[in-house]
Each structure stands twice: as C-alpha cells, then as structure tokens.
C-alpha positions as CSV (number, residue, x, y, z in Angstrom):
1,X,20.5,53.5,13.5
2,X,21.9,50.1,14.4
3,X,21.9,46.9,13.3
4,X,19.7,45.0,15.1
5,X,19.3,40.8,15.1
6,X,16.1,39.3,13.9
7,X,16.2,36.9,16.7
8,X,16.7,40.2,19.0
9,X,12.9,41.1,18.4
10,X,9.6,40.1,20.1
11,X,8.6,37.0,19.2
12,X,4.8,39.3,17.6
13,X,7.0,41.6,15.7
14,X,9.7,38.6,14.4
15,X,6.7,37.3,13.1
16,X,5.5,39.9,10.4
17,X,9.1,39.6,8.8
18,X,10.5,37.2,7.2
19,X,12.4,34.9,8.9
20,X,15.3,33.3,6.6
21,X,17.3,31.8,9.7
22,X,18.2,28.5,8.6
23,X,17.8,28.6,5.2
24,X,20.6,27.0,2.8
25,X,22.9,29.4,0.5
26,X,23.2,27.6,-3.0
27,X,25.1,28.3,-5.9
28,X,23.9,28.2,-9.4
29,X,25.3,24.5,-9.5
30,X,23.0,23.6,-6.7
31,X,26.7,23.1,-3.9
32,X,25.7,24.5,-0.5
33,X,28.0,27.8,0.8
34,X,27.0,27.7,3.8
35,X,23.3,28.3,6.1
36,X,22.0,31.7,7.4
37,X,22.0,32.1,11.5
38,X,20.8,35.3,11.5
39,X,19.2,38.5,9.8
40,X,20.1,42.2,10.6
41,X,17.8,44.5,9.9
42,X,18.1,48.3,9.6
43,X,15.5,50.8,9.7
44,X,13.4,48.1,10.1
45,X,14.0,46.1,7.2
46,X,16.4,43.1,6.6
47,X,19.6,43.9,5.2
48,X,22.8,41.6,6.5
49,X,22.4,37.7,6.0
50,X,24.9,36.3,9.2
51,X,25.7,33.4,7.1
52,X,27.4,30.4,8.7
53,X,30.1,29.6,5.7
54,X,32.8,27.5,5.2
55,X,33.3,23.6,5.8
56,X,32.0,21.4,8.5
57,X,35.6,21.3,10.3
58,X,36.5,25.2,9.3
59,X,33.6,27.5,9.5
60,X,33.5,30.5,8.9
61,X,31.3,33.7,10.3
62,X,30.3,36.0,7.4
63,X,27.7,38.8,6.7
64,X,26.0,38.7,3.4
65,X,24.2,42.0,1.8
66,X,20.4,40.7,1.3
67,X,20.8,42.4,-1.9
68,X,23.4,40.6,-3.7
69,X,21.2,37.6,-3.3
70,X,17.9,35.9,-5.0
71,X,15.6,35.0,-2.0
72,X,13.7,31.9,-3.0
73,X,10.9,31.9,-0.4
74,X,9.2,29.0,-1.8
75,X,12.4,26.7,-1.6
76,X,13.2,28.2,1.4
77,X,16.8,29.1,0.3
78,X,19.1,31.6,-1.1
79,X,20.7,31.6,-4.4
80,X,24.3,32.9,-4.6
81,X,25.5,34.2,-8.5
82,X,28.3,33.2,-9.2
83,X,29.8,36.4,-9.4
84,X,29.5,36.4,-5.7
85,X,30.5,33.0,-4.7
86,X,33.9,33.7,-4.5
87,X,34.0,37.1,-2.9
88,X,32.0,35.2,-0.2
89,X,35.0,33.4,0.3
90,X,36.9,36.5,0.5
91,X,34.7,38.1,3.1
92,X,36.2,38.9,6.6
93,X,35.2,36.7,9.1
94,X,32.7,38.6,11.6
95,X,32.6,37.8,15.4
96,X,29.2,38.8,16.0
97,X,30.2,41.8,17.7
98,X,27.2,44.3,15.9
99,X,29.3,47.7,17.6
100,X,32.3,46.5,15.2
101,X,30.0,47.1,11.9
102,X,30.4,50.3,10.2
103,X,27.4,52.4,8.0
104,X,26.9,49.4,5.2
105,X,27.2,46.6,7.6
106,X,31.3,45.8,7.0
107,X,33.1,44.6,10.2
108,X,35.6,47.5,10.9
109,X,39.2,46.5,10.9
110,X,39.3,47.3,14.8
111,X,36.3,44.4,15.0
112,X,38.0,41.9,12.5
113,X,41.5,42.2,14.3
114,X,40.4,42.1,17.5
115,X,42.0,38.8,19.3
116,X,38.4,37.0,20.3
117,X,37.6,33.8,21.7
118,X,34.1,32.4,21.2
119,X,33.2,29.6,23.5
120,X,29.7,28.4,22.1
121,X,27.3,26.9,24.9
122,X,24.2,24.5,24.2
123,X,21.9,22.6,25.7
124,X,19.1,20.3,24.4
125,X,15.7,21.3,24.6
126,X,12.7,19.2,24.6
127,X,10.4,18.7,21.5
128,X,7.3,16.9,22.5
129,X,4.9,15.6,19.0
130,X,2.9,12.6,18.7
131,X,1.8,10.2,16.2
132,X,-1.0,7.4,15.7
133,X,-0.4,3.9,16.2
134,X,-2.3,0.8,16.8
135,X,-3.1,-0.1,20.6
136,X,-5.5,-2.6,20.0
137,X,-9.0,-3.1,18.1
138,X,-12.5,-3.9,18.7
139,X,-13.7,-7.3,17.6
140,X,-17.2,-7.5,17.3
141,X,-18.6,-10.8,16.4
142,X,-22.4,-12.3,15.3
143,X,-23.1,-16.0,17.0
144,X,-26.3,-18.0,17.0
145,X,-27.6,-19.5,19.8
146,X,-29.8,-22.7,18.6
147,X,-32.9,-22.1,22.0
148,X,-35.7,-24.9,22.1
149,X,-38.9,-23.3,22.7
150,X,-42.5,-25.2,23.2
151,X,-45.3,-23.2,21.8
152,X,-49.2,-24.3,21.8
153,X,-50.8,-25.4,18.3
154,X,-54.1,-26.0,17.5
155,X,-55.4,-28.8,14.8
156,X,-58.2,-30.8,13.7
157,X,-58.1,-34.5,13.4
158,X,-61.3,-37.0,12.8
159,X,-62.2,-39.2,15.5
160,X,-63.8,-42.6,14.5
161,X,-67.2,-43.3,16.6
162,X,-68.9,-47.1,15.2
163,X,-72.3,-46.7,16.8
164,X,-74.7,-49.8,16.4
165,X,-78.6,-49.4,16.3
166,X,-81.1,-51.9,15.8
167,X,-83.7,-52.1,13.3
168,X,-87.0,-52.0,14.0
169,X,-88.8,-49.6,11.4
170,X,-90.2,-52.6,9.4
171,X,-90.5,-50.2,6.6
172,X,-86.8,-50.7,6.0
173,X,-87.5,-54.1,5.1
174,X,-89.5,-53.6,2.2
175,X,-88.0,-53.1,-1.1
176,X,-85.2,-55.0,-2.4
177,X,-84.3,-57.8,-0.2
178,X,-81.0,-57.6,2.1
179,X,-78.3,-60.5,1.0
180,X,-76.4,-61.6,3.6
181,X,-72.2,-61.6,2.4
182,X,-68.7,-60.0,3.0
183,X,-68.4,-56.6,2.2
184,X,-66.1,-53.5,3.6
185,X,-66.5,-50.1,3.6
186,X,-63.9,-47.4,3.8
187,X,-64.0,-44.0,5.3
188,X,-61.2,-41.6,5.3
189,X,-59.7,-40.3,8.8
190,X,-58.3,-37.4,8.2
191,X,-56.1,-35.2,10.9
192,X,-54.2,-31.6,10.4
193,X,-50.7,-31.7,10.2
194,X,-48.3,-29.3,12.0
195,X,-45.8,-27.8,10.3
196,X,-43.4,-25.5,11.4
197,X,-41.7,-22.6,9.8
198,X,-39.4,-19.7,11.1
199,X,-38.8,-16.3,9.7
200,X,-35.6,-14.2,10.0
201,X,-36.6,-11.1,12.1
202,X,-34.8,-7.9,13.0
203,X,-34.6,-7.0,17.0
204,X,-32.4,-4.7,17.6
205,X,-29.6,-2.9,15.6
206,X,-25.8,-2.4,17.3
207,X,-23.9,0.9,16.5
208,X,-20.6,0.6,17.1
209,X,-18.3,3.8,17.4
210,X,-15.0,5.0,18.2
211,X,-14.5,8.1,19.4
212,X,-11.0,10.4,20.6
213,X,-10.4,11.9,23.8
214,X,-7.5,14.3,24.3
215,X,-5.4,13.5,27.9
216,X,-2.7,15.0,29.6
217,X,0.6,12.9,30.0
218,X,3.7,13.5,32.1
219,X,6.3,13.4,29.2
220,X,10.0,13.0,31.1
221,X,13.0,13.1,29.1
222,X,16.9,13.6,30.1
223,X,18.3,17.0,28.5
224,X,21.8,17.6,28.6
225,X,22.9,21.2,29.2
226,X,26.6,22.7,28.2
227,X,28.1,24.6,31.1
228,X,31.3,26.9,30.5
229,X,34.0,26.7,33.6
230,X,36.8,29.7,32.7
231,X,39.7,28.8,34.9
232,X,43.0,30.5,34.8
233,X,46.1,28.4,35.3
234,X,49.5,30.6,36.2
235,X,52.4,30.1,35.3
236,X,55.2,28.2,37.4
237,X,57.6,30.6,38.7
238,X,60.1,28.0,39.6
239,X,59.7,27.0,35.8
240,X,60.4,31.0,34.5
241,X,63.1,31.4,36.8
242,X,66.4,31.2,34.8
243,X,69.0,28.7,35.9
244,X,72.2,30.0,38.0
C-alpha cells in the first residue's frame, strides 16, 4: 500500500489523527533542525515525517521515520537524539514525488537523481478574527433640580377682641371699694408657627445595562496571489552558427 499525505485526506478523517504539520524538530540542546510540512501515513497510520531541513537560504527536503523520534505532543514538537541529528543531515533530499519511495519510505535512487525543478506557488489567504476595544461609554449622571412649590398650611393664632360693657349690676359695687389708679394687665397672644421640613424619598429606580449583539460586516482586504508563466526562450541560430 502507498504512502499517502496527511494533508491528502478529508478534512473528518485528518481530524482523528494527529496532525504534527508544523511542528518544530529540536535537538537535545534545544537548536531547531528544521519544521515538519507533512505526515505519510501507511496502512493508515503515520510513519514518514516530510521535514523541511536545512537553513533559511539552503533548505532542504527530507523524510524522517516517526520512529526514530520522541513526539512531544504537549510542546507541540519533535525531539531529535543526537544519534540522529547528523544522519538527518546525511539524508537524501526528497522531491515530493511519493511513486519515487520504496517499501520503508527511502527515495529510490531513480527519484533522488532525477533532474527536477520545483517552482513553489502562493497566494495569501484571508484570516478574519476580532478583538474588543473601546468605542465609547455611557455616562450616566444624578443632578438636582432646586423646584419652588406652594402648598396650603393650616395654623392657629389668637386674635385679640377688647369688648367694653357697662356696669349696671349694683351688686358689683358692694364689697371692697374700687380705687381709681394706673394699672396694666397682660395677656399672652399666642399664634402657631410653620415650620417646614423635607424628607429624602425614593421614586423611581434606573437600571442601566449593556447588552452585545452579533452583526454581519463586509470585511474587504487585498490578497496577492503567485501565478507561474513557463515560457521557453530558443536559442539564436545566427548565434550557434559557427563563423566562416
């Protein structure tokens, strides 16, 4: 049975594997070897790493048994031994061509010395996320109106009534005799005061609360896209001619 590429599977059954593309080879020193583009699986279950080796400005294609390595899913990486870091080195570079591999996943000599020319083609694609930041805010502020109002009061207040009457019981004359002199006599006039008071009363209560609402937005966004133009270019055969 072939090898077959994990990214070569539906995207349910790519799911229920486990998917090391893009995880980081590491040495036992913690150095980088290189970054895994792809798994091959046969029978089913991973086997090859395609491993992405080699500096930034020389790369280098190679195929990596899953066995010869320590998987650390938790870091998300790949620990190399040391025994194997340099026969990674050593490895044949592979051109992704999976008919070239033989029975244990080595790239036959026919595949490795095969004269090929990869042209790799990309284009951006279009991540949209979001994130929360402040558009405004809500203010709410208390102010007291000062509102003259004009209620009616009721009081009590004595009213002062001099009422003269003449005498003519002569019984009142009898007993001791009336002397005739200055003399005052005071009576208190007393009136109820008003006095106003005021109270702090609750009317009515404001609930302030903010809410989110999910909308649809046109996100637009310039990707750029690779294209590959193969032109072939003769040679001049004025040039090749040989001089006479």
């Amino acid at each position: 049975m072939p090898f077959i590429p994990l990214s070569a599977l539906p995207d349910d059954e790519r799911r229920e594997r486990a998917d090391m593309r893009g995880w980081e080879l590491r040495t036992d020193r913690g150095s980088s070897i290189g970054r895994v583009r792809d798994v091959l699986l046969l029978d089913g279950a991973p086997a090859l790493l395609d491993v992405q080796a080699g500096k930034l400005l020389a790369p280098r294609r190679v195929l990596v048994p899953l066995a010869s390595v320590r998987v650390d899913a938790a870091g998300e990486s790949i620990a190399v031994p040391a025994s194997l870091e340099q026969r990674i080195e050593a490895l044949p570079e592979w051109n992704g061509d999976l008919s070239s591999l033989d029975a244990n996943g080595a790239p036959s000599p026919a595949g490795s010395d095969r004269a090929v020319t990869r042209v790799e083609r990309g284009e951006e694609e279009l991540h949209v996320d979001t994130r929360t930041t402040q558009v405004g805010e809500v203010v709410v502020r208390k102010t007291v109106d000062v509102e003259r109002v004009a209620v009616p009061a009721t009081r009590t207040r004595d009213d002062v009534q001099v009422e003269r009457r003449p005498v003519t019981d002569e019984r009142a004359h009898a007993g001791t005799p009336y002397r005739v002199g200055d003399d005052e006599l005071h009576i208190p006039i007393v009136e109820e005061e008003i006095v106003v008071q005021t109270r702090t009363v609750v009317r009515e209560v404001l609930v302030v609360k903010s809410r989110r609402v999910q909308e649809t937005v046109e996100v637009e966004a310039d990707l750029r896209r690779e294209r590959v133009h193969v032109e072939r270019v003769d040679a001049d055969p004025v040039a090749d001619e040989p001089a006479r």
